[in-house]
Every structure is written in structure tokens, then in C-alpha cells.
N, C-alpha and C positions, 0 to 999 in steps of 0.2 A: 626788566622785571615782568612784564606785564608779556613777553614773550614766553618767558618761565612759567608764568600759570596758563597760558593757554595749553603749551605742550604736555603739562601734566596733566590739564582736565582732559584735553586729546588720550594721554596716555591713561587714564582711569577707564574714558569711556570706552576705552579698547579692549582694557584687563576688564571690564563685566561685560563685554559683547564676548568676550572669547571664552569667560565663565558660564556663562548661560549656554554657550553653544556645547562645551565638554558634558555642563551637567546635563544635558537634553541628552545629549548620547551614551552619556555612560550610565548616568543614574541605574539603580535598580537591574546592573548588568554587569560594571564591572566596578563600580561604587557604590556603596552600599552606607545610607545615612541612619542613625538613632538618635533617638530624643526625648529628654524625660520632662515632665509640667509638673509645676505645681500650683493651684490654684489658675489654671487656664495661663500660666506665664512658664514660659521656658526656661529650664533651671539648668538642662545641662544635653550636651549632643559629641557626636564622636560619629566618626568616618572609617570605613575601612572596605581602603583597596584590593584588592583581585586582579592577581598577574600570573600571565602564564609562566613556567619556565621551562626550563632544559629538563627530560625526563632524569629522575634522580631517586636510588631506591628508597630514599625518605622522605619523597612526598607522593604521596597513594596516587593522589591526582595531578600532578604536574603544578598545580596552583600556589602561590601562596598570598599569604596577606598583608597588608601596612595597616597598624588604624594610624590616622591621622585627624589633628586637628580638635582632640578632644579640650573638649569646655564646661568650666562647671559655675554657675552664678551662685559664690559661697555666701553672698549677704542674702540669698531670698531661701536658702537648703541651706542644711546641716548633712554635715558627711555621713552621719549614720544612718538619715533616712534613703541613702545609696545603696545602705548593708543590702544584702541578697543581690548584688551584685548585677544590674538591671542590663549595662551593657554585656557581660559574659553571660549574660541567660540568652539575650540575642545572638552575637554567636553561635552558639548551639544550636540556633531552630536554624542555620544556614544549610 
């Protein structure tokens, strides 16, 4: 048992050494984070990736997107104070 939780704290301390190293490199390059507050507390965030691909007459720029990972804390927000649509407004300014 007590080899069992070593190898996982091992394998956590791996999976955030290996997350920190991705987001150090990618962030703000080819991951792209948002994030909306309310009252100085984080209510909801979403990711999205940027990948090159194979030239293809339907993508202008070779690129496309994933979002990934989107989160919304519905006990502390209400869905409609989302209206206007905060993540696809980001988008846009890309």
C-alpha cells in the first residue's frame, strides 16, 4: 500500500513538473487561456489550442483550434451574467 501512494505522489509530482514545463512553453503562443471574476473570485475559464496543419483550401491560415477545458463555477455566477458571450468576444480579438 504504502508503495502505491509513493508511486502516485511520484507520478503527480511529474504530471505538474511536466505541466508547468508545457505551459512555460506554450502559453500565450500556442495556448491560449480566459478567464472571467466575479467579485475578485474566479467564476469560469476555458483554453484553446492552435495547431498547425496540412494546407487546406478552408483554412485561410493553415491553423486551427481546440478549446479545451472549459469551467464555469455555477454556485458563485448565473448563466446569464455570461450573455454577451465573454469567451467568443475573446476569440475575436485573436
Amino acid at each position: 500500500m504504502k508503495k502505491t501512494i509513493r508511486s502516485l505522489q511520484k507520478s503527480k509530482r511529474l504530471f505538474e513538473e511536466q505541466t508547468r514545463a508545457f505551459l512555460a512553453e506554450h502559453l500565450d503562443d500556442t495556448l491560449f487561456s480566459w478567464h472571467a471574476e466575479k467579485d475578485n473570485q474566479l467564476v469560469a475559464v476555458a483554453f484553446l489550442e492552435i495547431a498547425e496543419r496540412l494546407p487546406h483550401p478552408e483554412r485561410k491560415h493553415g491553423r486551427t483550434g481546440t478549446i479545451l477545458n472549459v469551467y464555469t463555477d455555477t454556485k458563485n455566477i448565473e448563466t446569464k451574467e455570461l450573455q454577451g458571450n465573454w469567451f467568443s468576444n475573446c476569440l475575436r480579438k485573436l
